[in-house]
C-alpha positions in Angstrom: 0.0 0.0 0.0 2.6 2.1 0.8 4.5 1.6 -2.3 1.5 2.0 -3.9 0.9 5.8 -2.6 4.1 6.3 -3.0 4.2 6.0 -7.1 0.7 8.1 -7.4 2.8 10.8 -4.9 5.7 10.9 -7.8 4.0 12.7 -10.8 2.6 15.4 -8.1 6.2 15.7 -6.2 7.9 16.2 -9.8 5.3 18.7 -10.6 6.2 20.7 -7.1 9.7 20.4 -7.9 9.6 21.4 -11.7 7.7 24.4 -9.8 10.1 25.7 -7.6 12.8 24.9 -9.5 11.5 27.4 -12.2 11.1 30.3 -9.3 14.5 29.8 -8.3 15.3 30.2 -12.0 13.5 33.6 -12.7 10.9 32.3 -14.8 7.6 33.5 -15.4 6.1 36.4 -13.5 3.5 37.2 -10.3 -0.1 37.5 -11.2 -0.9 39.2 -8.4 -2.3 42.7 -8.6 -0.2 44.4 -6.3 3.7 43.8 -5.8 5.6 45.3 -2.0 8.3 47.7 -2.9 10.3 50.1 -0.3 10.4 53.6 -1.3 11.9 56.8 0.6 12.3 54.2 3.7 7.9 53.7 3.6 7.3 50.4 2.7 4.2 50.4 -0.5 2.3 48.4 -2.4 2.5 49.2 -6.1 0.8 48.1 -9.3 2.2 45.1 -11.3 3.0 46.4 -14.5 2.7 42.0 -15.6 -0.7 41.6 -14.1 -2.1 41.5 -17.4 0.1 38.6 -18.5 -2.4 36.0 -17.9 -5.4 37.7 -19.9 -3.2 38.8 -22.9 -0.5 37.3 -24.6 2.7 39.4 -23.8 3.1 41.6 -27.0 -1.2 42.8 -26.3 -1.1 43.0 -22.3 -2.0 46.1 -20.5 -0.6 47.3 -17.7 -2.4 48.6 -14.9 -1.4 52.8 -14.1 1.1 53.8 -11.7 -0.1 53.0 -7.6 1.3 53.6 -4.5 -0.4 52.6 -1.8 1.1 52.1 2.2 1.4 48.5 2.8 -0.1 49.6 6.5 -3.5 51.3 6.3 -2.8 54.8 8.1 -5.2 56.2 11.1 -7.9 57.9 10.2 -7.8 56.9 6.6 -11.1 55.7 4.7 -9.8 53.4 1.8 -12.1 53.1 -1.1 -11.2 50.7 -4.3 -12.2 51.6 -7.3 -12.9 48.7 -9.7 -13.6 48.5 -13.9 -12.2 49.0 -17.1 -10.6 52.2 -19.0 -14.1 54.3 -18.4 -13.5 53.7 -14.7 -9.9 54.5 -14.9 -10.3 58.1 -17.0 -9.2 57.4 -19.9 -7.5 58.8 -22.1 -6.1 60.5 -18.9 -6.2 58.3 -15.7 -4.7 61.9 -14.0 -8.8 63.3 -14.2 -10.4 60.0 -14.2 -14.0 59.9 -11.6 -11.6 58.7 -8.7 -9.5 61.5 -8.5 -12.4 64.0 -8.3 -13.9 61.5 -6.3 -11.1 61.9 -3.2 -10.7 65.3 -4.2 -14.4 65.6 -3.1 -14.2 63.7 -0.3 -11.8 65.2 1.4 -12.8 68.8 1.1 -16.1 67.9 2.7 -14.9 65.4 5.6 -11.8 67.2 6.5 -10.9 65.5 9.6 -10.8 61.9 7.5 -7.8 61.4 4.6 -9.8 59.6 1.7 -7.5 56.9 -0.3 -8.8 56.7 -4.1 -7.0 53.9 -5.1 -8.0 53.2 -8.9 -7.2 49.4 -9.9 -8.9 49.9 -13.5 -7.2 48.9 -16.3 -8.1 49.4 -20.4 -9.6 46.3 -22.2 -9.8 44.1 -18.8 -13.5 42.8 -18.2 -15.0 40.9 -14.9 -13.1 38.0 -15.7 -9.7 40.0 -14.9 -11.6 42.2 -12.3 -12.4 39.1 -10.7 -8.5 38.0 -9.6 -8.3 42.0 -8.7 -10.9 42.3 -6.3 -9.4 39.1 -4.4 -6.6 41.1 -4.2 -8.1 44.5 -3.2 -10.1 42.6 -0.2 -6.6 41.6 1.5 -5.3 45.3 1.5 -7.4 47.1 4.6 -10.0 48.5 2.2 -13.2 50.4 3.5 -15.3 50.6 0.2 -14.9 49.0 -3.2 -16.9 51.4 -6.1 -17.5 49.2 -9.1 -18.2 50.3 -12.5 -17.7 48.0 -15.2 -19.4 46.5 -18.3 -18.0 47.8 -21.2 -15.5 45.3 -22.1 -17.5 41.8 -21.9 -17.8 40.9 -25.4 -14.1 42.5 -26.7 -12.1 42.1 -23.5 -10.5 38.7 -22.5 -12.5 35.1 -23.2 -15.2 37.8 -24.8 -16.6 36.8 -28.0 -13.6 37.5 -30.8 -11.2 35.2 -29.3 -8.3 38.3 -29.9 -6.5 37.6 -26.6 -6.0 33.7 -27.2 -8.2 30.3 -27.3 -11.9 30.8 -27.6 -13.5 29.7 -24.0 -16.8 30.2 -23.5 -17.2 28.1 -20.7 -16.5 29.4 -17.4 -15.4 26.7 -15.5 -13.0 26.1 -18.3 -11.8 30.0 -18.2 -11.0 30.0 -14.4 -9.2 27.0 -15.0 -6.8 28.0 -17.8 -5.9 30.9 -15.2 -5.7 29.1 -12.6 -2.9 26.9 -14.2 -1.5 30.0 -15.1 -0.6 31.3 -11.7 1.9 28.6 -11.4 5.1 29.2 -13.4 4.7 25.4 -15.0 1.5 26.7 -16.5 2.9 30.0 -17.7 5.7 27.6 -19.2 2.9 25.4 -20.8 1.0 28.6 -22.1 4.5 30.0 -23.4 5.4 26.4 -25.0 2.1 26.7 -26.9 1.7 29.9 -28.3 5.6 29.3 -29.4 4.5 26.1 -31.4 1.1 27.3 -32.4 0.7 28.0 -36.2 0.5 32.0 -37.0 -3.0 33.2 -36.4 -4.3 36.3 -37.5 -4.1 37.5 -33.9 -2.3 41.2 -34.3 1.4 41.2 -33.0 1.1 44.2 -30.9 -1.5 46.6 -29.6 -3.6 48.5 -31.8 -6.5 49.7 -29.3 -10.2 49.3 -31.0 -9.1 48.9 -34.2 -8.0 45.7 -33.6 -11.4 44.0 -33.0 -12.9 45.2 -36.9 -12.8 41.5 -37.8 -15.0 40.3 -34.1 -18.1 41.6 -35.3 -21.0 39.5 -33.6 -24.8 39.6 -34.7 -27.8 41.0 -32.4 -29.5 37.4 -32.1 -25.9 35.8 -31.9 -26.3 32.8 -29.5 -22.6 33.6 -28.1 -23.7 36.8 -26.5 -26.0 34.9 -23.7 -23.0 33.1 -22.5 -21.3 36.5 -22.2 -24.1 37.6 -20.3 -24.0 34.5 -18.0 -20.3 34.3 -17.5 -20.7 38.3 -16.3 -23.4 37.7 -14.0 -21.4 34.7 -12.2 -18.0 36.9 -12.3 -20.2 39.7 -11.0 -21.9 37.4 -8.3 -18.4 36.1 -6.9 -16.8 39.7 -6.7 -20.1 40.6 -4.2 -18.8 37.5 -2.4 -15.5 38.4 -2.3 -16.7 42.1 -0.4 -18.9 40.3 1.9 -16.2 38.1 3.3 -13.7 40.8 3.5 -16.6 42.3 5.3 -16.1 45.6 2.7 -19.1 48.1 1.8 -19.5 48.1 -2.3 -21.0 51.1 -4.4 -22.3 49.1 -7.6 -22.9 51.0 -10.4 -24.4 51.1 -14.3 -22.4 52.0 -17.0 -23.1 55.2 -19.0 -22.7 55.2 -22.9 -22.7 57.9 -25.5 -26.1 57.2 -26.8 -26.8 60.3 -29.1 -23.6 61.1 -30.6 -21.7 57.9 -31.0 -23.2 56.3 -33.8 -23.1 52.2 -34.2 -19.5 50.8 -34.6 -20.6 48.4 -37.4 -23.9 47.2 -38.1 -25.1 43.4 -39.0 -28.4 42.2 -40.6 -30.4 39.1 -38.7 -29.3 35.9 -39.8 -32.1 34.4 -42.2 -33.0 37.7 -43.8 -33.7 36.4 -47.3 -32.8 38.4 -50.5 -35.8 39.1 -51.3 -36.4 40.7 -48.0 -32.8 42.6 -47.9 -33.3 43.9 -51.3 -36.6 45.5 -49.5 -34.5 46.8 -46.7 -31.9 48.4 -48.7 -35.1 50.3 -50.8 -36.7 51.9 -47.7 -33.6 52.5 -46.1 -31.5 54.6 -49.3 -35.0 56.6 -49.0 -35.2 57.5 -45.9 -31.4 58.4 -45.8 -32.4 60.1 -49.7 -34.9 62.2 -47.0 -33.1 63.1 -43.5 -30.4 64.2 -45.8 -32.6 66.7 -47.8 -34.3 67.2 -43.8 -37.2 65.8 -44.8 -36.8 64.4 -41.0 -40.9 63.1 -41.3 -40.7 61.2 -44.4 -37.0 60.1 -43.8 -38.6 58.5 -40.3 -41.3 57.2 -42.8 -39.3 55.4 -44.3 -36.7 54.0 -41.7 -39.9 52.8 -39.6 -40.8 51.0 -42.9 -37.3 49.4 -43.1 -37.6 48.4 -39.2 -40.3 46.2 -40.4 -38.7 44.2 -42.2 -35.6 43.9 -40.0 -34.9 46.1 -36.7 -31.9 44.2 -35.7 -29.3 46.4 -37.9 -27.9 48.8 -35.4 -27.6 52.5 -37.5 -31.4 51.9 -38.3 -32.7 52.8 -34.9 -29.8 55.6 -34.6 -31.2 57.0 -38.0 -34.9 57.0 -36.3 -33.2 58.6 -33.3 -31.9 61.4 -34.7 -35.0 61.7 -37.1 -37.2 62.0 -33.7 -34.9 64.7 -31.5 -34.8 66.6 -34.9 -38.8 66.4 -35.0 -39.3 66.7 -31.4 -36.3 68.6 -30.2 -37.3 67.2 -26.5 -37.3 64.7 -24.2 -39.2 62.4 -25.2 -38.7 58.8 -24.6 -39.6 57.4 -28.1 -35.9 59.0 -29.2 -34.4 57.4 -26.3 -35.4 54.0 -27.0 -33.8 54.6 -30.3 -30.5 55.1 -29.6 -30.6 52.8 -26.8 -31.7 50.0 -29.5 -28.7 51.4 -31.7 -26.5 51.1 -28.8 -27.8 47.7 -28.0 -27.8 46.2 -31.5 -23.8 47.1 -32.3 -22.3 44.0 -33.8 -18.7 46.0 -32.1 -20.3 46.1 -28.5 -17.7 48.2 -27.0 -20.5 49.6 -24.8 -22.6 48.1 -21.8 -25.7 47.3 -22.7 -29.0 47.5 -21.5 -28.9 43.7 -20.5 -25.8 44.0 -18.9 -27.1 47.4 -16.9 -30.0 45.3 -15.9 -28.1 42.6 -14.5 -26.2 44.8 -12.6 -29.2 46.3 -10.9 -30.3 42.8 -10.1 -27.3 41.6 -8.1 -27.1 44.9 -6.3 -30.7 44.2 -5.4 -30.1 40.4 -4.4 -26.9 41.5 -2.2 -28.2 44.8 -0.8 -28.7 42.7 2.8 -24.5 42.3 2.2 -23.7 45.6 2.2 -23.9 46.3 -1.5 -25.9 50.1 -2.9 -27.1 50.2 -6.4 -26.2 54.0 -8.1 -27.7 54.0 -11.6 -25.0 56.3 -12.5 -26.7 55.9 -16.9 -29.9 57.6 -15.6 -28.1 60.6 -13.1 -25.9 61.3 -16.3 -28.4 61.5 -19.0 -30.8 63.6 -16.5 -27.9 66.3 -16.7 -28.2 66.0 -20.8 -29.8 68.7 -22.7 -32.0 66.0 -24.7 -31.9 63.6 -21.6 -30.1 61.2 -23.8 -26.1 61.4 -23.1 -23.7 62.9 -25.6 -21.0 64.6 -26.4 -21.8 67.4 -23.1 -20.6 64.4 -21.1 -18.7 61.6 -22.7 -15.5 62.2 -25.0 -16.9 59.6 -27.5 -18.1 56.3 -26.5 -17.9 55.6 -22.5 -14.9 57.7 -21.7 -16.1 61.0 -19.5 -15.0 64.7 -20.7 -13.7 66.4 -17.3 -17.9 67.7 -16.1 -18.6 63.6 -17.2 -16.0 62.9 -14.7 -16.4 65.5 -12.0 -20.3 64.6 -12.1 -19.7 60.7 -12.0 -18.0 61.5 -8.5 -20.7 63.2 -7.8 -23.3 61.0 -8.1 -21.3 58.2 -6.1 -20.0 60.6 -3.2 -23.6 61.1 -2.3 -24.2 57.1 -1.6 -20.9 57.1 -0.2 -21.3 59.4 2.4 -24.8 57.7 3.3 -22.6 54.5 3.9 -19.3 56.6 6.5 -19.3 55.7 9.7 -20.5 58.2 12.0 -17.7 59.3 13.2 -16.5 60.5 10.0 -19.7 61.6 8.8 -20.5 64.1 11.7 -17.2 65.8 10.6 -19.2 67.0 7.5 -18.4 70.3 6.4 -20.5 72.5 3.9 -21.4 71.2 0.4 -19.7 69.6 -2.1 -17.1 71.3 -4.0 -17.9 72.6 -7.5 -16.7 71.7 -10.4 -14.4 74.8 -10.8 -13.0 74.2 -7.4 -12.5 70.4 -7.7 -10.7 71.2 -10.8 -8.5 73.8 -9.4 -7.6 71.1 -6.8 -6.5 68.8 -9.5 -5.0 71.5 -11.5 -7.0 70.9 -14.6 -5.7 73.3 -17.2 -6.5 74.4 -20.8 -3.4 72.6 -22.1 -4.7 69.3 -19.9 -7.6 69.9 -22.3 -5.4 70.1 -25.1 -3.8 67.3 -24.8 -6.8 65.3 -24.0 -8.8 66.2 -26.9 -5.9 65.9 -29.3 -5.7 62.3 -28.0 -9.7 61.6 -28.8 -9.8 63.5 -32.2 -6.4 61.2 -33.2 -8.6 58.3 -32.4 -11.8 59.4 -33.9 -9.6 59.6 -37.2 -8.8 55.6 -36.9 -11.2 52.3 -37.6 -13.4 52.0 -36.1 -14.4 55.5 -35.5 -14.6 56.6 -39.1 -17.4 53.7 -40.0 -19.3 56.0 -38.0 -22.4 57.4 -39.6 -21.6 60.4 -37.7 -17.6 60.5 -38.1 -17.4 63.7 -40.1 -19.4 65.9 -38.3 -17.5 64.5 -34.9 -14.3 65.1 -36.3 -15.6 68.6 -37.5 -16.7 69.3 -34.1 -13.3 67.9 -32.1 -11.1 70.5 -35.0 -13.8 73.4 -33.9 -13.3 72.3 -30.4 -9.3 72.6 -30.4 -9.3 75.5 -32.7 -10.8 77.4 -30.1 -9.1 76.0 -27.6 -6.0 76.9 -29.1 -7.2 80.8 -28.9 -6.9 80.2 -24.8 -3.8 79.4 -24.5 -2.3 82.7 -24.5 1.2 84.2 -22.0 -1.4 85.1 -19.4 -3.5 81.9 -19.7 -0.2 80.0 -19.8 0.5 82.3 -16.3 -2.4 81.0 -14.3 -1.6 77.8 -15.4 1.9 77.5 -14.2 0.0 79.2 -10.6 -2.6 76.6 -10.4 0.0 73.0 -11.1 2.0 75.2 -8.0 -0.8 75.2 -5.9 -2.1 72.1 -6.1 1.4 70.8 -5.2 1.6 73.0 -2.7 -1.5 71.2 -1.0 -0.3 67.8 -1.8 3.5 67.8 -2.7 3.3 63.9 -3.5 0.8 63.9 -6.1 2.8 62.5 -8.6 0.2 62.7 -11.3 0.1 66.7 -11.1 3.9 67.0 -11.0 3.6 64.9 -14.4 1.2 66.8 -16.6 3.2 70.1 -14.7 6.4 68.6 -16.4 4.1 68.4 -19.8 3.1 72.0 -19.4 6.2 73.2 -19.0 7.6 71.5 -22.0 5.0 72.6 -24.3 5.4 76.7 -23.2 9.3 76.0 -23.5 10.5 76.0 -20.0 12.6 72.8 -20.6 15.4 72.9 -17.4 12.1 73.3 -14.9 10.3 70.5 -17.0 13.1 68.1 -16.6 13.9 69.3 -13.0 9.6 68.1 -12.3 10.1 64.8 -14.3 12.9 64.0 -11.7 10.5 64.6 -9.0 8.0 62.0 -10.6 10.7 60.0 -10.7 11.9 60.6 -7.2 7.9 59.1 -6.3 7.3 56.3 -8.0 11.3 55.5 -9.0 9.9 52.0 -9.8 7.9 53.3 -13.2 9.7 54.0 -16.9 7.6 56.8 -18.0 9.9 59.7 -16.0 13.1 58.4 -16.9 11.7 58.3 -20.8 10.2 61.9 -20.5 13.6 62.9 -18.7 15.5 61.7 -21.5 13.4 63.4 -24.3 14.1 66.5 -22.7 17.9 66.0 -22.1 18.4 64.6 -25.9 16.8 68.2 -27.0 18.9 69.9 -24.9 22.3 68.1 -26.3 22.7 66.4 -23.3 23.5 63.0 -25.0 25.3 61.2 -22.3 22.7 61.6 -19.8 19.7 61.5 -22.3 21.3 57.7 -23.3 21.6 57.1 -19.4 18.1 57.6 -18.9 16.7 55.7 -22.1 18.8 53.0 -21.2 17.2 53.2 -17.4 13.4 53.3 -19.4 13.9 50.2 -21.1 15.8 48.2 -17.5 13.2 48.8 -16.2 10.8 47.9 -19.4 12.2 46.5 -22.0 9.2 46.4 -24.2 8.9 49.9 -24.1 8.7 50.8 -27.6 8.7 54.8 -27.8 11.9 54.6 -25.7 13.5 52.1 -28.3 12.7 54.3 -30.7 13.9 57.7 -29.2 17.0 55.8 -27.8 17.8 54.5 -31.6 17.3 58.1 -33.0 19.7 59.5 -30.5 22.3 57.2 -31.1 21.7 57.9 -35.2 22.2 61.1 -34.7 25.5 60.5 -32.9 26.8 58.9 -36.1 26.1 55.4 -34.0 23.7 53.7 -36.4 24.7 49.9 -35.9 23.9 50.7 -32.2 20.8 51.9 -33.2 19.4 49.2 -35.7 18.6 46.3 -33.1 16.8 48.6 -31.0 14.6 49.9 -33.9 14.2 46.1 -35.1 13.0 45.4 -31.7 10.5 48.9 -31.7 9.0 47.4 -35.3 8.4 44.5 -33.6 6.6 45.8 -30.6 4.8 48.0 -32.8 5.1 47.2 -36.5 2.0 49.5 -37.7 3.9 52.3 -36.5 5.5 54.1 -39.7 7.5 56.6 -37.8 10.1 53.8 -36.6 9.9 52.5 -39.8 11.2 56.0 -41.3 14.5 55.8 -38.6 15.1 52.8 -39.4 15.4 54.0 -43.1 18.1 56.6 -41.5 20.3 54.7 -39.8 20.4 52.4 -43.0 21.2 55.4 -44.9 24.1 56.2 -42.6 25.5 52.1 -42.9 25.4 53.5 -47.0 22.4 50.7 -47.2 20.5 52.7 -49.1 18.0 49.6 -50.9 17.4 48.7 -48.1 16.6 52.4 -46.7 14.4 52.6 -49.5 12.3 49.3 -48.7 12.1 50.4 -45.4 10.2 54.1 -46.6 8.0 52.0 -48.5 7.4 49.6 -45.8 6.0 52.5 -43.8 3.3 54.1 -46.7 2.1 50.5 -46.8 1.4 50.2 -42.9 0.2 53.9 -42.6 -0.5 55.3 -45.8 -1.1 58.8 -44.7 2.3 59.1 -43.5 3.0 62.2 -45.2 7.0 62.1 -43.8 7.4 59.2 -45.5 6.1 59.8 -48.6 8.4 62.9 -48.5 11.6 61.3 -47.9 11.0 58.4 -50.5 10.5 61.7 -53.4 13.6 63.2 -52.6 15.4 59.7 -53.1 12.8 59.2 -56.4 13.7 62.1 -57.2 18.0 61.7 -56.6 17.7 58.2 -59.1 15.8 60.7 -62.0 12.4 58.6 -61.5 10.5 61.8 -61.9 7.1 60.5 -62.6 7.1 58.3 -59.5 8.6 60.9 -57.3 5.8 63.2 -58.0 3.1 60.5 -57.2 4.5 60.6 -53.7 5.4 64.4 -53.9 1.2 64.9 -54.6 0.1 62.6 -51.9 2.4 64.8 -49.4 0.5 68.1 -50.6 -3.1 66.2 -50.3 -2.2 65.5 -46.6 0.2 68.3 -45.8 -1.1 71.3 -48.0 0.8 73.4 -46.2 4.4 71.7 -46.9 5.9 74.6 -49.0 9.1 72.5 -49.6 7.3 69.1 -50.7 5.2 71.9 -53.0 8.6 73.0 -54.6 9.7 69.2 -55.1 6.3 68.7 -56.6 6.9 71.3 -59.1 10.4 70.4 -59.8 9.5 66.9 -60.6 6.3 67.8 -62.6 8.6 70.3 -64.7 11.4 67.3 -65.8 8.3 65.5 -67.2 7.3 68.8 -69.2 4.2 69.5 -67.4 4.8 73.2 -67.1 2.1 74.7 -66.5 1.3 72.2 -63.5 4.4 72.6 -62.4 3.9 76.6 -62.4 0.8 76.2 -60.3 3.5 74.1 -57.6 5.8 77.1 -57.9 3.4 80.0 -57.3 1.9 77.7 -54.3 5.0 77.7 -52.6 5.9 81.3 -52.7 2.1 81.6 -51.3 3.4 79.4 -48.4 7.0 81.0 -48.0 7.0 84.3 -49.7 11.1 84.6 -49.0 11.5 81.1 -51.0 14.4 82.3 -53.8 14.4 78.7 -55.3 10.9 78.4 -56.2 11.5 82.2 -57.4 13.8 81.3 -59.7 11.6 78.0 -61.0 8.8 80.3 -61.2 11.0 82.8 -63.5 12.3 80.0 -65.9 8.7 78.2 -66.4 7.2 81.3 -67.1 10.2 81.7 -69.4 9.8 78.6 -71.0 5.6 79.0 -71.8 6.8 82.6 -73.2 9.2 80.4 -75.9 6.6 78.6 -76.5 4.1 80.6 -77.4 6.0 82.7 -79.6 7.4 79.3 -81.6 6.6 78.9 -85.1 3.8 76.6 -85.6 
């Protein structure tokens, strides 16, 4: 018998032993959320920049934003979580996300309590990798968790496209696959199989929403209930996880841009027969035919006919939507239930749903005895909307808050919260909440924040799949009218009470490392370079354990000629992450510049690699080849980039000139022409242009180029002297013989 237990024993001893032989090796990573470091003597808990490991492969995962919590809860400190996805974390800048007005709010009105916002959201993550993080949160002295998630169920790990690896659907399976991957033997199993697997389409590095084009998913798909299911059980067992660590939860709906974000892509039922579509397509092109000449009745005539026939395909009810506001200019609920059907019928659901919504509700109801509060943050947001249907007054595009989306987020859940303080805290309440202009003043939210911000959204609204959109060209109109004004702000006084405000909101709290770093960003952008770098180091001085500081540091110390220490600090950056692909890239163009280019070229081969859509690597690669006299292969490498980003204008410039140097005239102007489509204003690319069009005779074309460019630079003597000898050369020949 005992010989007996003793072989069953030996596959599982062999397994513990393969186990801790690979931790003593270095292999594989923690998948815990939070990882102890020591910093200025304190010891902290900060994020784990490899949490994501085991919902991505490596080249897609995200990381979590920078943390620093104390391992030891301090006195009189109220500790509140905050759980989700990117809406949760304020994206496209976690530094104004809802949490930070949140415990901005907080502690203005309970002074004699130190509120702890600590935001664990991370972009693309869904309940199955909120899940793992909440187990985590309920070990670390927390007070209230605040969840708001929903956004990422169908796109986000195990979802419905199957972009992050093997297609589960069931979640016993799912749990199990990451279960195995906590231990370093699984992580070497998962490694050993993506290694052997065959290529997939799967992309080789992020590309954000574009990336999911190809995961479209029908209305009546019978995937989406398992989605649904799997949510509610992930939901379920995060409530259990607050309940046993005996923690108070805010739950919360998800808000969506329901009037201005048309449907990502659209998809018929399944069964429609052609007959049927061919009916469709009739009624629709009419009613478009009618709202476009706002005939807004007949065009909602039609539409309603088209519905008929098939309601499922998403920009029909957005069309009726915008047919009723324009008909009804009110608030009346037949509009809503459009765009809510729009919203709801996406075949890219990269919003919550109204299912989803409703099954939050229902756990917060089922576990209110647990110490769980339902805010229905969807329905306090659109009650603040002009229309009562949320837009673009509060939402960026399609779940991510504008700052007033953020500040009044806060708001809404700072009123449950402080129902749900102890009294002790609570009868320290003083006055009323903070406004908006106050709240941002203590987060030091500036017009160049804004800036930088909306620069950010309108660059994505000009990517898939944003430009799909129904409504894509009169929301990138609006974000160009929006930053052209907002450029008119930023003027030497503006820029003066901007500097004052970063100061005094580090003056209140000197360790906000997230105002030092958009401080730093201001004071690059209105040329103060030596105080810039001299607030980068203080970032770095807090959280010494992230890359971004060094990186920023050694932008700023490259422009300043500082090479030494500018290669110091990149090579710091990518120590301490080595898939950093900006700082590959900015380290490679130093060292190119230093006349170093076989230095440079493994580091850009690496930066392709990490990001191979990206054509601005691409184009330094193509320099440092020039400098090893490689010059085919420089050439490759410029076309390369027009073919992964076509409306790369800097390439397309650099590959004329060398057209242009080998006499290929006619295929030097081709890319000369595409440079002034997307760069009008590029007098020099309007010179080539006209020097190349006037080698292949075209000289009046080519006098057209000329003239431009001395429009653009009145001082340009070259394009003087091609305009003089075209203009000579049309008098010749008009006075030839014929």
């Amino acid at each position: 018998m005992i010989r007996l237990w003793t072989v069953r024993l030996l596959p599982l001893l062999a397994l513990v032993l393969l186990e801790l032989g690979l931790r003593l090796a270095g292999f594989g990573y923690s998948t815990g959320f939070f990882l102890k470091k020591e910093i200025n003597h304190r010891d902290v808990l900060i994020e784990n920049g490899k949490f994501g490991f085991r919902f991505f492969p490596p080249e897609l995962a995200r990381s979590p934003a920078p943390l620093v919590l104390t391992a030891q809860k301090p006195e009189r400190t109220y500790r509140i979580f905050l759980l989700g996805e990117s809406a949760a974390l304020g994206d496209p800048e976690p530094a104004f996300g809802f949490g930070r007005w949140l415990e901005a709010m907080l502690n203005e009105r309970f002074p004699g309590t130190r509120f702890e916002v600590v935001c664990t959201a991370m972009t693309a993550i869904n309940s199955h990798s909120i899940l793992p993080i909440a187990r985590d949160c309920a070990r670390q002295a927390g007070d209230l968790w605040v969840i708001y998630m929903g956004n990422n169920e169908f796109v986000g790990p195990f979802g419905t496209g199957a972009l992050f690896g093997p297609r589960l659907s069931n979640l016993s399976l799912i749990r199990l696959s990451l279960a195995l991957k906590s231990l370093r033997v699984g992580q070497m199993l998962d490694s050993l199989r993506q290694h052997l697997s065959p290529a997939s389409r799967r992309p080789t590095a992020w590309g954000g929403m574009k990336m999911f084009l190809e995961s479209e998913i029908a209305p009546d798909d019978p995937q989406k209930e398992r989605v649904y299911q799997n949510f509610q059980r992930n939901l379920e067992d995060i409530l259990r996880v607050a309940e046993r660590a005996r923690v108070k939860v805010v739950l919360s709906t998800v808000a969506a841009n329901l009037r201005d974000c048309a449907p990502f892509a659209s998809r018929h039922r399944t069964r429609l027969t052609d007959s049927e579509l061919s009916q469709w397509n009739q009624f629709y092109d009419q009613g478009f035919g009618a709202e476009r000449a706002s005939d807004f009745a007949k065009a909602a005539a039609y539409f309603a006919q088209a519905a008929k026939v098939d309601d499922s395909f998403a920009d029909l009810p957005f069309q009726l939507g915008r047919c009723e506001l324009a008909l009804t200019n009110a608030r009346g609920p037949k509009a809503a239930r459009y765009f809510t059907g729009a919203r709801d019928s996406d075949a890219l659901p990269f919003r919550a749903d109204s299912r989803l919504n409703q099954i939050i509700q229902a756990a917060a109801s089922r576990h209110q005895d647990g110490g769980v509060s339902f805010v229905d943050s969807a329905t306090a947001l659109a009650a603040q909307s002009p229309s009562g249907i949320l837009g673009h007054e509060l939402l960026l595009e399609h779940v991510h808050l504008n700052f007033e989306g953020n500040y009044l987020l806060a708001r809404t859940m700072a009123d449950q919260i402080a129902s749900l303080l102890p009294p002790a805290i609570a009868k320290e309440k003083h006055g009323e909440w903070v406004s908006f202009e106050d709240c941002a003043r203590r987060l030091a939210v500036t017009d160049w924040d804004r800036r930088r911000v909306y620069d950010t959204i309108l660059r994505r609204e000009l990517e898939p799949p944003f430009i799909n959109q129904l409504n894509h060209s009169q929301e990138v109109a609006r974000w160009q009218a929006t930053l052209a004004a907002l450029r008119t702000n930023l003027t030497a006084q503006a820029a003066r009470d901007a500097r004052k405000a970063y100061e005094e909101a580090l003056a209140r709290d000197p360790g906000d490392f997230q105002v030092h770093g958009n401080y730093a960003k201001f004071l690059e952008d209105t040329g103060h370079i030596s105080d810039a770098l001299a607030e980068w180091n203080r970032v770095r001085d807090l959280i010494p354990f992230e890359a971004a500081p060094y990186y920023f540091a050694a932008k700023l110390l490259a422009r300043t000629g500082k090479t030494n220490e500018a290669l110091a600090d990149f090579t710091q950056t990518l120590e301490i992450h080595p898939d950093y692909a900006e700082a590959l890239d900015e380290k490679a163009q130093l060292l190119t510049k230093m006349g170093r280019p076989a230095e440079a070229m493994p580091l850009l081969g690496k930066a392709i690699r990490l990001q191979p859509g990206d054509a601005r690597i691409r184009i330094h690669r193509a320099d440092a080849l020039a400098l090893l006299k490689r010059r085919n292969e420089a050439l490759r490498e410029l076309e390369e980039a027009i073919r992964v980003q076509p409306g790369q204008w800097e390439a397309r410039y650099l590959l004329g000139v060398e057209l242009a140097l080998d006499g290929k005239f006619r295929e030097a102007a081709e890319q000369f022409n595409e440079v002034t489509r997307l760069n009008p204003n590029h007098a020099t690319a309007q010179l080539n242009l006209g020097i190349a069009l006037a080698k292949l005779g075209r000289i009046d074309e080519a006098k057209a180029r000329f003239q431009e460019t001395l429009r653009l630079d009145p001082r340009n003597q070259k394009a003087a002297q091609y305009l003089s000898s075209t203009e000579a050369v049309q008098k010749r020949t008009a006075t030839a013989p014929k």
